[in-house]
C-alpha positions in Angstrom: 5.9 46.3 -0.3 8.4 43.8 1.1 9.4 41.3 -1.5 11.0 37.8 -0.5 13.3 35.9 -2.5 11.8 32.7 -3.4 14.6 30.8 -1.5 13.5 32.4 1.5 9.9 31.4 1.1 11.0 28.0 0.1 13.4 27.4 3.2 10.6 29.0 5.6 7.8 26.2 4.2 10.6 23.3 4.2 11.1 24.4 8.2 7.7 24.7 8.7 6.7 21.1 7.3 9.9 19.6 9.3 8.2 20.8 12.5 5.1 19.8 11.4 6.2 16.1 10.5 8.4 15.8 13.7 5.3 16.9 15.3 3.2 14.3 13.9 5.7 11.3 14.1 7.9 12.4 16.9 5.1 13.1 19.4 6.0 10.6 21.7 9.3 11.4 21.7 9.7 15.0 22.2 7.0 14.2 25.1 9.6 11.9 26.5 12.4 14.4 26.1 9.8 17.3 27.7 9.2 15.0 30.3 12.8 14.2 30.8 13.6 18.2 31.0 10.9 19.1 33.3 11.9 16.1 36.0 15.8 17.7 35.6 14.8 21.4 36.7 11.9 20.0 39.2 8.8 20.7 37.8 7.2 17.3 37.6 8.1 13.8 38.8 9.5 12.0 36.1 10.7 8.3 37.0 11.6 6.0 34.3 9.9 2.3 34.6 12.7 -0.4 34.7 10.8 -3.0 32.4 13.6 -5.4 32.7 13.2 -5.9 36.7 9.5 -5.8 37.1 9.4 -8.6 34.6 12.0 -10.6 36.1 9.8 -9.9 39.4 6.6 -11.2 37.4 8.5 -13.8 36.3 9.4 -15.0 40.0 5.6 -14.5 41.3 4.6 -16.7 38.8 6.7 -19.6 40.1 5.9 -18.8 43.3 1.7 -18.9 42.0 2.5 -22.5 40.7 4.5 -23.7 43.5 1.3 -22.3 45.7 -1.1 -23.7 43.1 0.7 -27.5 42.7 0.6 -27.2 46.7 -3.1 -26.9 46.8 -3.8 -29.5 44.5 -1.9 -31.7 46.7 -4.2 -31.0 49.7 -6.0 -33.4 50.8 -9.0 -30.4 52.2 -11.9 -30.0 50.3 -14.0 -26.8 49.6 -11.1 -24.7 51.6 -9.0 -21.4 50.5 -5.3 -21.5 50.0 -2.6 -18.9 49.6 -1.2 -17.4 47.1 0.5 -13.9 46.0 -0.1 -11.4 43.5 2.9 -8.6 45.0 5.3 -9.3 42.0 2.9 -8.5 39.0 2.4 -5.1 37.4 0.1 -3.3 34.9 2.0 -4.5 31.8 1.1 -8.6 33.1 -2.1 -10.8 32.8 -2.5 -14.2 33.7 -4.5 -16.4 31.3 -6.3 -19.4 32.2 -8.0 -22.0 29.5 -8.5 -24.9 31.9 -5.5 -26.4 30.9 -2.7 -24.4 31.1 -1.8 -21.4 33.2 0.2 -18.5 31.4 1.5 -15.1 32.5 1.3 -12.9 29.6 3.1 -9.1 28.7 0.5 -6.7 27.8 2.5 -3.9 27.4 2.2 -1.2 24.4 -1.4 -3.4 22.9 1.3 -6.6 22.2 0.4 -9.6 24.1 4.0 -11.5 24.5 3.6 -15.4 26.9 6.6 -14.8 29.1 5.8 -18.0 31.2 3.1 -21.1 31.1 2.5 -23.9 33.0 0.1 -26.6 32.6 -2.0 -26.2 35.2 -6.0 -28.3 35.2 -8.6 -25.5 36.3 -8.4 -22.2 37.2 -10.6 -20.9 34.5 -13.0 -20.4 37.1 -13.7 -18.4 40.2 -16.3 -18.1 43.0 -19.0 -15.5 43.4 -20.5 -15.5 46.4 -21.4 -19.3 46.6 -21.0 -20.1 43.0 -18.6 -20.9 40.7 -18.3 -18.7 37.2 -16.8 -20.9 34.6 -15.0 -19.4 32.0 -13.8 -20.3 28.5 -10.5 -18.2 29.0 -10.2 -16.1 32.2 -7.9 -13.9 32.5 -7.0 -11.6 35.4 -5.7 -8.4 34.8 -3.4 -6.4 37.4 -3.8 -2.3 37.9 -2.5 -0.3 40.9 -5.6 -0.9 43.0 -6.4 -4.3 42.7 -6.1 -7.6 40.5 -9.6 -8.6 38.9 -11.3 -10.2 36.1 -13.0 -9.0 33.6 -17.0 -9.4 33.8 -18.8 -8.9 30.8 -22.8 -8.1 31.1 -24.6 -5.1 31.7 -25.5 -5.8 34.9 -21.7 -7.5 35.9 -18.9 -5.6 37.9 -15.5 -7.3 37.6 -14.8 -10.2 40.4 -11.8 -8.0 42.1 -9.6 -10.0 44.5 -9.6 -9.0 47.8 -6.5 -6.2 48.7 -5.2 -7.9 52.0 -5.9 -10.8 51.7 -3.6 -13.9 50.4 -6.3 -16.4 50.0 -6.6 -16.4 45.7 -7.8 -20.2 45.0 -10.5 -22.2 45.9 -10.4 -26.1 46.1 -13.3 -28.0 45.3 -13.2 -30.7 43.0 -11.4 -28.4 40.7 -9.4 -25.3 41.3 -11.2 -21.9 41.2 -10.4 -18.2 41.8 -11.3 -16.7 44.9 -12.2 -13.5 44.3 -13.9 -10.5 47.2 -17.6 -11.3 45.9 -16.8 -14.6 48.1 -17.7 -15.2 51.7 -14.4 -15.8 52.4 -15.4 -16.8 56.5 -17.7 -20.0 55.2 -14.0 -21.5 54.1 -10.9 -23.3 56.3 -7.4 -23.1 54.5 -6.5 -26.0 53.3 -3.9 -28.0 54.8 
């Protein structure tokens, strides 16, 4: 029989609980390292995500939204579209809406940060097919097909916004979303 010294056993349990807490706690880590090493020797495509530009680029959509938005509200047109771009926003961005103020929020990593907000009246609304949905808070989230908001009901889908197309609001007596459930060809852009 084979007898180990108990210094062996005891250095071959601390190793073994080391691994196991730098498996528990490191986990994200050593999958970023992995990651890291399998992009250098070409098994995967590995690109790091400068957060610093996209949100700069968020950040200058946004004005660009509320220069677009403060141009529609000075239209004289009723019931009519106008433009307005999404291109700058990303995943890790929301826009928030109460009625009374227009924000563009960081959702990244489950924290909610307000990078931006303007008061804005409206746009806690938007138009399904020839009605307008009035909402408490809307919020419109952005993914890598396209921008929507979130429709709860069992029978709801959420109110996406159409992929090539720039018209987003529509002017009534207030301003309202205009999402793809719309029949975008009953509206003129407004002037």
């Amino acid at each position: 029989m084979v007898e180990f010294p108990i210094t062996k056993v005891i250095g071959i349990l601390l190793i073994i609980f080391a691994v196991f807490i730098l498996l528990i706690f490191g986990g994200p880590a050593l999958w970023k390292i992995g990651g890291a090493g399998l992009a250098l020797i070409g098994f995967i495509n590995y690109t790091e995500v400068d957060y610093t530009i996209i949100n700069e680029n968020a950040i200058s959509t946004f004005d660009l939204l509320i220069r677009d938005v403060n141009k529609c509200q000075a239209s004289k047109d009723n019931s009519c579209a106008c433009e307005a771009s999404f291109t700058g926003f990303f995943e890790t961005h929301k826009l928030e809406s109460d009625g009374n103020e227009l924000r563009l929020i960081n959702i990244k990593e489950s924290n909610e940060i307000t990078m931006k907000k303007e008061k804005i009246q409206g746009l806690n609304c938007y138009l399904d097919d020839m009605e307008i949905k009035k909402l408490d808070k809307l919020e419109i989230f952005f993914n890598e097909d396209l921008p929507y908001i979130p429709i709860s009901g069992i029978f709801e889908s959420n109110a996406e916004f159409a992929k090539d197309l720039n018209l987003k609001i529509y002017k009534s007596n207030e301003l309202c979303w205009l999402t793809s459930k719309a029949e975008l060809t009953n509206y003129n852009t407004c002037s």
